[in-house]
VEXTI-104305 format. One record per residue (C-alpha): residue in three letters; y, z, x. Coordinates in Angstrom, 3 decimals, padded with zeros to 6 digits. Layout:
N
<atom><type>ALA</type><yy>Y</yy><zz>Z</zz><xx>X</xx></atom>
...
This chain:
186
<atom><type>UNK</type><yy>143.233</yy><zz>093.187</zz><xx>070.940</xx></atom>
<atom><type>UNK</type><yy>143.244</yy><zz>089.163</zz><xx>071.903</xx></atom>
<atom><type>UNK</type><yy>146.535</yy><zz>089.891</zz><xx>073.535</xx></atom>
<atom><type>UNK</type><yy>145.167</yy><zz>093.117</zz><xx>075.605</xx></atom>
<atom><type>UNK</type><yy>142.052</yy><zz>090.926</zz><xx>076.732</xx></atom>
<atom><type>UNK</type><yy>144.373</yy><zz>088.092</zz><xx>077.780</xx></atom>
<atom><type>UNK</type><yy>146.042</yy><zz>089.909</zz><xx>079.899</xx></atom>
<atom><type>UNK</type><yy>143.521</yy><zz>092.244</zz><xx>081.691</xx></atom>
<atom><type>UNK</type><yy>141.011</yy><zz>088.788</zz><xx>082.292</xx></atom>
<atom><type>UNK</type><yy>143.315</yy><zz>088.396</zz><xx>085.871</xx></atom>
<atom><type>UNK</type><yy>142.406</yy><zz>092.089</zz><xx>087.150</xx></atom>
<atom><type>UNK</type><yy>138.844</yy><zz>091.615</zz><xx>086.019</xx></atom>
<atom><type>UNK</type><yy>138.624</yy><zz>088.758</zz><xx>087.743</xx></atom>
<atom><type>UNK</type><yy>140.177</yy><zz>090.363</zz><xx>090.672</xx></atom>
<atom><type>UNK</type><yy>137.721</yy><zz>093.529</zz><xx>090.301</xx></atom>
<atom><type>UNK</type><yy>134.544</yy><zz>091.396</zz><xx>089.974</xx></atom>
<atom><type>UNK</type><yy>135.138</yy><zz>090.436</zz><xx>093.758</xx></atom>
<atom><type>UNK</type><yy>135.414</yy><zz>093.993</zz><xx>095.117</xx></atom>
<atom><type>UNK</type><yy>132.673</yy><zz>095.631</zz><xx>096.776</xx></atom>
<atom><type>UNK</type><yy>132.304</yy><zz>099.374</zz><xx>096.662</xx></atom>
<atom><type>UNK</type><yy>130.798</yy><zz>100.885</zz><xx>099.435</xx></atom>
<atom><type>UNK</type><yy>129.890</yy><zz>104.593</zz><xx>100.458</xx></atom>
<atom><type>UNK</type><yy>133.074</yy><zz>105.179</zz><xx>102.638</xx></atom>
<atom><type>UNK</type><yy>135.562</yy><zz>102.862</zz><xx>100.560</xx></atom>
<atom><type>UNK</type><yy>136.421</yy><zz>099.585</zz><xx>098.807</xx></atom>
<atom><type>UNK</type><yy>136.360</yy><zz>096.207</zz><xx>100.677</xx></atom>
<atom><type>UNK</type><yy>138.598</yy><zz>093.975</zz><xx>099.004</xx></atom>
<atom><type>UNK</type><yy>137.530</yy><zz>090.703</zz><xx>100.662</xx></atom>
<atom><type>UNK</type><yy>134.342</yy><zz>089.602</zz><xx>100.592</xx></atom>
<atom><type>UNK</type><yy>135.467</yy><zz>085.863</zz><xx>100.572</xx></atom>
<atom><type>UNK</type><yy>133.390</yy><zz>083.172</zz><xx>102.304</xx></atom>
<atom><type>UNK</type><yy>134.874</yy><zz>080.786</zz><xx>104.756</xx></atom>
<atom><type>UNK</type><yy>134.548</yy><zz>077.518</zz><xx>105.256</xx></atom>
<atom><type>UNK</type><yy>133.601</yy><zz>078.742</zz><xx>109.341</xx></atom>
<atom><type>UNK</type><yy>131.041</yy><zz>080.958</zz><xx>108.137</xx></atom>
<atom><type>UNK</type><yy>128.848</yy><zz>078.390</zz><xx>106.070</xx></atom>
<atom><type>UNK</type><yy>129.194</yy><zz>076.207</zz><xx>109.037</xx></atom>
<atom><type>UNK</type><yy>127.808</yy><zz>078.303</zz><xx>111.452</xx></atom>
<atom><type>UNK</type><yy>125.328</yy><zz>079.543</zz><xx>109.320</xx></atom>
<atom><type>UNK</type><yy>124.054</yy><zz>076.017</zz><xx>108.870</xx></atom>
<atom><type>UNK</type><yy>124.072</yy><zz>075.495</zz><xx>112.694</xx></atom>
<atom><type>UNK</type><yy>122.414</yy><zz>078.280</zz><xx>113.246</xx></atom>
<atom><type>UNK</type><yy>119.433</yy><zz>077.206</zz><xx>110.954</xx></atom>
<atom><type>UNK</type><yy>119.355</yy><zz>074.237</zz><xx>112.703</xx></atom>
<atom><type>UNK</type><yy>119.355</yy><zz>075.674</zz><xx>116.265</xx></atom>
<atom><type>UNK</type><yy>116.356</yy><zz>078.484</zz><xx>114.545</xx></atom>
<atom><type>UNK</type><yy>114.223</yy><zz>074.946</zz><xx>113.266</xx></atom>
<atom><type>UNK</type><yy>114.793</yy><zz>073.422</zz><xx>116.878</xx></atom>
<atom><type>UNK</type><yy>113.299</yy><zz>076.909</zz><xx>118.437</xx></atom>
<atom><type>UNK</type><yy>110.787</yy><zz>077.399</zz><xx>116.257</xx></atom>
<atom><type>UNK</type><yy>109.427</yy><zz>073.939</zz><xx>117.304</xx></atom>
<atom><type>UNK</type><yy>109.635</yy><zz>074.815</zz><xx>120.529</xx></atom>
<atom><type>UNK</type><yy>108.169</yy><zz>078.160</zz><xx>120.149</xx></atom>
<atom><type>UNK</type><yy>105.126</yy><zz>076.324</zz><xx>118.718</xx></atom>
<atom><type>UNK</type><yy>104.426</yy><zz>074.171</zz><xx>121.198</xx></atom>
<atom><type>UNK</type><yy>104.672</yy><zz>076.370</zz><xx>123.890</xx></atom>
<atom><type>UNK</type><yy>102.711</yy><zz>078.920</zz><xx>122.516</xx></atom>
<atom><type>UNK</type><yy>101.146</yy><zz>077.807</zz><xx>119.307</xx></atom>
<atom><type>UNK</type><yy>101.727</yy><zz>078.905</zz><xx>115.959</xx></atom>
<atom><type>UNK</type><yy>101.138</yy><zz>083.040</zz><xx>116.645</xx></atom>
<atom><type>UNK</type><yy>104.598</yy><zz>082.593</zz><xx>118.286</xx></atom>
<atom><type>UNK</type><yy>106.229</yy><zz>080.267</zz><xx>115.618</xx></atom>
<atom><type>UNK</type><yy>105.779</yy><zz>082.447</zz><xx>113.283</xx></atom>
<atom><type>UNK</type><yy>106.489</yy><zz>085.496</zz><xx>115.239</xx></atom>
<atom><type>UNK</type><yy>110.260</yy><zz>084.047</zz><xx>115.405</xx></atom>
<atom><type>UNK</type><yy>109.852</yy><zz>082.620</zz><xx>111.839</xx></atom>
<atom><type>UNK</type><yy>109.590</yy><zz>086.139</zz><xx>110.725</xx></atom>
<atom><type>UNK</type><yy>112.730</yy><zz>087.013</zz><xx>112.402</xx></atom>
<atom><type>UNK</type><yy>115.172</yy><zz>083.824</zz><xx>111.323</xx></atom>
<atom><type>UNK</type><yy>113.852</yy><zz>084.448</zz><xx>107.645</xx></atom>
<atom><type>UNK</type><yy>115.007</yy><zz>087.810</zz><xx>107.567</xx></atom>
<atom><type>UNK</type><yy>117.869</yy><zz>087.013</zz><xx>109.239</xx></atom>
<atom><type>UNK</type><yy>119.196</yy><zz>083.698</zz><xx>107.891</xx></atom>
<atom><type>UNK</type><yy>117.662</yy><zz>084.061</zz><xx>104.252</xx></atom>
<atom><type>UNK</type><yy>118.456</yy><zz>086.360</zz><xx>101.633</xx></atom>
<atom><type>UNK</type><yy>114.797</yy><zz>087.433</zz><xx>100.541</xx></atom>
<atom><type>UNK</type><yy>115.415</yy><zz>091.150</zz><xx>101.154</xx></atom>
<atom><type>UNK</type><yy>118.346</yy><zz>091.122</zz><xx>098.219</xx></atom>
<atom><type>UNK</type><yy>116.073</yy><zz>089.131</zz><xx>095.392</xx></atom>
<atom><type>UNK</type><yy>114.115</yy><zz>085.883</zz><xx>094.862</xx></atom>
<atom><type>UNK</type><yy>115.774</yy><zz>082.818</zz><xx>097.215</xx></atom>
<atom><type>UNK</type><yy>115.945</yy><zz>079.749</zz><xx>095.225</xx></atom>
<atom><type>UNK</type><yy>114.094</yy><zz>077.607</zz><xx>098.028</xx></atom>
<atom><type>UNK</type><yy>112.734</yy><zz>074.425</zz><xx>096.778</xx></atom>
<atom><type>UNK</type><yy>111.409</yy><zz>073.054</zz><xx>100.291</xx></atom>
<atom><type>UNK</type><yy>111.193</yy><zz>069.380</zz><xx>101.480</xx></atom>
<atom><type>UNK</type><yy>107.510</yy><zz>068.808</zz><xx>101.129</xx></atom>
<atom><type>UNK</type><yy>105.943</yy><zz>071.101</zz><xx>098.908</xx></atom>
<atom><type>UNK</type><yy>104.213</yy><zz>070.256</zz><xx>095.813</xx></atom>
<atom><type>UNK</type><yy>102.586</yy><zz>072.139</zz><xx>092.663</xx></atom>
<atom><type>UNK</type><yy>102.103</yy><zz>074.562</zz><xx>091.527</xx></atom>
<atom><type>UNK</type><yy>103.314</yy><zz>075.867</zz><xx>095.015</xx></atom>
<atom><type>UNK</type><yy>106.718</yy><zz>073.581</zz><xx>094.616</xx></atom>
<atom><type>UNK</type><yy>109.268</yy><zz>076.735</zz><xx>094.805</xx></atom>
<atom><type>UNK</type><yy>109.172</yy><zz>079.511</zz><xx>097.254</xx></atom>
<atom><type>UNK</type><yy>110.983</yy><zz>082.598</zz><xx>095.675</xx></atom>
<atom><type>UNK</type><yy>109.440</yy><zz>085.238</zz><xx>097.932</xx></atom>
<atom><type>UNK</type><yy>109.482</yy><zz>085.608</zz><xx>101.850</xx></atom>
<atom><type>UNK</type><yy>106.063</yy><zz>084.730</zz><xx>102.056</xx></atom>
<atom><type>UNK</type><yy>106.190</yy><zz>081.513</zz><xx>100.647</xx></atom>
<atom><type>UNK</type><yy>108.793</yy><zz>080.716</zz><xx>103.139</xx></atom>
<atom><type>UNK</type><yy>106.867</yy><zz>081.770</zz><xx>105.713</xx></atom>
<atom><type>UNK</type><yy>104.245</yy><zz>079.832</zz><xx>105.409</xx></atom>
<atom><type>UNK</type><yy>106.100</yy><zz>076.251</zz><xx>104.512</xx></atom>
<atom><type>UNK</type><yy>107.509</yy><zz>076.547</zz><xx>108.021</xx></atom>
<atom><type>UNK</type><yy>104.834</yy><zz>077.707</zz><xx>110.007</xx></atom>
<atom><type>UNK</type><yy>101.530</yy><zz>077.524</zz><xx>107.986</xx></atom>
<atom><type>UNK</type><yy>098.447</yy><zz>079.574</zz><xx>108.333</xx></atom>
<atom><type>UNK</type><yy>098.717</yy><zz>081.340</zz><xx>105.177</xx></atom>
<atom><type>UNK</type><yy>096.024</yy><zz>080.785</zz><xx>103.160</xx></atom>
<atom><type>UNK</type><yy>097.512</yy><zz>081.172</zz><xx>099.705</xx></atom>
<atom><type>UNK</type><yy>099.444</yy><zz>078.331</zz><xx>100.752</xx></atom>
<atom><type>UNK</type><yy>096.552</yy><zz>075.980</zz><xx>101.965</xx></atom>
<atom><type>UNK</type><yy>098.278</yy><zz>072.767</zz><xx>101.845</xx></atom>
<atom><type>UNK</type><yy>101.170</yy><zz>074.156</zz><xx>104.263</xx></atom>
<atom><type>UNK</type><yy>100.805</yy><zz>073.311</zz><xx>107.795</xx></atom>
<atom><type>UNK</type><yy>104.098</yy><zz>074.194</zz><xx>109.121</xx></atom>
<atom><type>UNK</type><yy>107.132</yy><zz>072.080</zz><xx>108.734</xx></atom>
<atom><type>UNK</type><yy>108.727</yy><zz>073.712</zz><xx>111.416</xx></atom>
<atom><type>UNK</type><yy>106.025</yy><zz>072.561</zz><xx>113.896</xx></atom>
<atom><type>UNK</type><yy>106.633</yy><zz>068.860</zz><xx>113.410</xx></atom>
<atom><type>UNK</type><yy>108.044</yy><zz>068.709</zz><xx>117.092</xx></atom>
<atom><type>UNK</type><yy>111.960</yy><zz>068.507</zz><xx>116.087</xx></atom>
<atom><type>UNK</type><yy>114.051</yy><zz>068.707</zz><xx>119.010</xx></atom>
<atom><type>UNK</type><yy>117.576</yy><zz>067.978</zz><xx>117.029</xx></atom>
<atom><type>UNK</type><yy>119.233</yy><zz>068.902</zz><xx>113.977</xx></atom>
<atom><type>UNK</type><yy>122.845</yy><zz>068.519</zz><xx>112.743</xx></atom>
<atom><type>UNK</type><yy>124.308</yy><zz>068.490</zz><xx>109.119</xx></atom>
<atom><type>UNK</type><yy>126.327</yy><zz>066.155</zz><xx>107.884</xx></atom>
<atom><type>UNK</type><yy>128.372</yy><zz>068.004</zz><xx>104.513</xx></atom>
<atom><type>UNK</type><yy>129.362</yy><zz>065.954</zz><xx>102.097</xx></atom>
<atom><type>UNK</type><yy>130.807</yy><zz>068.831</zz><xx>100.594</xx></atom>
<atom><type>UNK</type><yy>131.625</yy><zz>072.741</zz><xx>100.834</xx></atom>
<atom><type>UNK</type><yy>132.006</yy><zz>074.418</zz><xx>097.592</xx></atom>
<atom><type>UNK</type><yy>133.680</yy><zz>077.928</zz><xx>097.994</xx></atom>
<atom><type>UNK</type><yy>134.912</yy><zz>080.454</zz><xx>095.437</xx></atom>
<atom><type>UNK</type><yy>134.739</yy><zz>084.311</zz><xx>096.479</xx></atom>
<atom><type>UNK</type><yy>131.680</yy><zz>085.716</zz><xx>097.503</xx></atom>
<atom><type>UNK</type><yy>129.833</yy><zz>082.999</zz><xx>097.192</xx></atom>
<atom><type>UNK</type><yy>129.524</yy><zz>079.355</zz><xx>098.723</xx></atom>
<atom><type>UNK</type><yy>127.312</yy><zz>076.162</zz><xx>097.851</xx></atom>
<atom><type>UNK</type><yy>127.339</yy><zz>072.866</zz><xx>100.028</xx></atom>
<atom><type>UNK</type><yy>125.425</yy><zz>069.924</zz><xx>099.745</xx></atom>
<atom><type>UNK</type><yy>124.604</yy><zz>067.109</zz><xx>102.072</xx></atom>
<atom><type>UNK</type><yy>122.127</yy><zz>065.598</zz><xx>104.827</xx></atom>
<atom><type>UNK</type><yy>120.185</yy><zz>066.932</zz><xx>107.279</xx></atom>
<atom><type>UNK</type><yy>119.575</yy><zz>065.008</zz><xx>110.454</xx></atom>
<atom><type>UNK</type><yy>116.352</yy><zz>065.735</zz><xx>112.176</xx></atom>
<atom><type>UNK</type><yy>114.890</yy><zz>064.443</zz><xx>114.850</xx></atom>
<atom><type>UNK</type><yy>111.038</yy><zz>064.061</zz><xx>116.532</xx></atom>
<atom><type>UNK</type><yy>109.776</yy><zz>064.662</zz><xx>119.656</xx></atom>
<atom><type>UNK</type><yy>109.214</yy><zz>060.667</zz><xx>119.166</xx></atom>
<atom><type>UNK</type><yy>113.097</yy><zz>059.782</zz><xx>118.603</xx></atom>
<atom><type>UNK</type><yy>112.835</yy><zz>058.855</zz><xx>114.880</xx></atom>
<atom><type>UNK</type><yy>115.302</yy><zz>060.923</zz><xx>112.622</xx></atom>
<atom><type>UNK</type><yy>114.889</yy><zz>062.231</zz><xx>109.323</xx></atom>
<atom><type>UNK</type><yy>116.912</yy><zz>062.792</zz><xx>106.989</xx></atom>
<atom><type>UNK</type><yy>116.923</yy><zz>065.024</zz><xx>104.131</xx></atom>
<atom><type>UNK</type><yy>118.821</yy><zz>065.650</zz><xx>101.029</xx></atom>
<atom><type>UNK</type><yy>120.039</yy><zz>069.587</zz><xx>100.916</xx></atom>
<atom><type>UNK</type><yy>121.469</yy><zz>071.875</zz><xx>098.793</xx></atom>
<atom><type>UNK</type><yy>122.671</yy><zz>075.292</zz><xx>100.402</xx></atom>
<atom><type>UNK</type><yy>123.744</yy><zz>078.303</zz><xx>098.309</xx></atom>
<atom><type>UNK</type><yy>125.565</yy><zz>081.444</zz><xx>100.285</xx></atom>
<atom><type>UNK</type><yy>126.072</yy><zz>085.243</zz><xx>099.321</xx></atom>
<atom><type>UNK</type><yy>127.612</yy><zz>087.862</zz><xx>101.425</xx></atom>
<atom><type>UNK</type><yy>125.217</yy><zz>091.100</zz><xx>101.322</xx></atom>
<atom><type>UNK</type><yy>126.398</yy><zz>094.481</zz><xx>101.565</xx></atom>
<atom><type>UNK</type><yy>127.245</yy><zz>094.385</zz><xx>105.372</xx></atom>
<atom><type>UNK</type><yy>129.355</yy><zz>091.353</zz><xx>104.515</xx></atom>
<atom><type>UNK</type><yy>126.916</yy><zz>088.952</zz><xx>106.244</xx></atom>
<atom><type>UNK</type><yy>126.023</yy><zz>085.216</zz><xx>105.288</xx></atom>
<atom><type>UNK</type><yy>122.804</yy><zz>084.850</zz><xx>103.124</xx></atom>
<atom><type>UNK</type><yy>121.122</yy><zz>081.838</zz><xx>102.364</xx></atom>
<atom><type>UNK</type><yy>120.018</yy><zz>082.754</zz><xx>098.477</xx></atom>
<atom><type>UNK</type><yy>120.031</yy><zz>078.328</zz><xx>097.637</xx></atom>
<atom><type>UNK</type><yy>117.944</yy><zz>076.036</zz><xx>099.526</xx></atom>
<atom><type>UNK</type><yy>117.036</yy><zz>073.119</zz><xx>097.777</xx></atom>
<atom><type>UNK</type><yy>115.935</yy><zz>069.912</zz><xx>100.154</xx></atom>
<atom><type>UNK</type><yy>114.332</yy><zz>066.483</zz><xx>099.298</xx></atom>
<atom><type>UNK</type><yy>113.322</yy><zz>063.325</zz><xx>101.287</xx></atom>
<atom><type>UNK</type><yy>116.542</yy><zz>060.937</zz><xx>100.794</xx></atom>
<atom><type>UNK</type><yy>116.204</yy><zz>058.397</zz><xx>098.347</xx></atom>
<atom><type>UNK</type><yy>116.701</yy><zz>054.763</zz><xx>099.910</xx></atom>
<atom><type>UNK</type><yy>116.835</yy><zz>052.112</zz><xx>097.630</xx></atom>
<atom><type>UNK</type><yy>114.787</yy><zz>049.041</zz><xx>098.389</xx></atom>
């Protein structure tokens, strides 16, 4: 029986990353190292417009395009997103649902009365700086800094954590998103 498990644990493996869909089987699902890029630039170049958006025409148009990046960048509509935003703090530390993203980057939500929108803090540059892309199959984790900077010229920089999932059209989801103010020793 040992013997029979020993050698079926390659096909398993091998049948764990299949997807079965209506009309067939996909056999590749695998993550590349391109795809977590761009998805990373792309929530960068979504933070930089959603500043924008809100200072040209207030937060009722931040979080009109807010809506759409979540839903488009963000995993929410598969299950709970392990997002553990930058400045949040409890009992409101983790934002699992949609809403909760929502309002940490654009405020106005009133369950969330201590977010006021970190999306609005005037950024007008991002770019990520990897210290590390972790790929196996179907799924994808990097960590490293963030790089933003203020309508003033100071940068920020942030600590982050990014976990990616293919969904069932075979397009990147952020499901990880863990971020923290960089530690700088003094």
């Amino acid at each position: 029986m040992k013997r029979t498990a020993a050698l079926l644990a390659p096909f398993m493996l091998a049948c764990a990353s299949l997807t079965v869909h209506a009309k067939g089987v996909v056999v590749n699902q695998a993550i590349t190292e391109a795809e977590v890029l761009a998805t990373q630039q792309g929530w960068c170049r979504a933070l930089v417009d959603i500043s924008a958006a809100g200072a040209a025409g207030g937060q009722p148009a931040a979080k009109a395009l807010a809506e759409k990046v979540i839903d488009a960048a963000y995993g929410y509509q598969m299950g709970a997103v392990l997002f553990k935003p930058t400045l949040t703090t409890q009992p409101q530390t983790f934002r699992t649902t949609r809403a909760g993203a929502l309002a940490y980057f654009v405020g106005g939500d009133a369950a969330y009365p201590k977010d006021t929108g970190f999306a609005l803090k005037g950024w007008t540059r991002c770019e990520i700086d990897n210290a590390a892309i972790f790929i196996t199959g179907d799924s994808a984790t990097s960590m490293g800094r963030v790089h933003i900077t203020g309508t003033n010229g100071k940068v920020t920089t942030v600590d982050k954590t990014w976990g990616f999932v293919k969904d069932d059209a075979g397009k990147l989801r952020i499901v990880v998103h863990h971020s923290s103010l960089e530690h700088v020793e003094r």
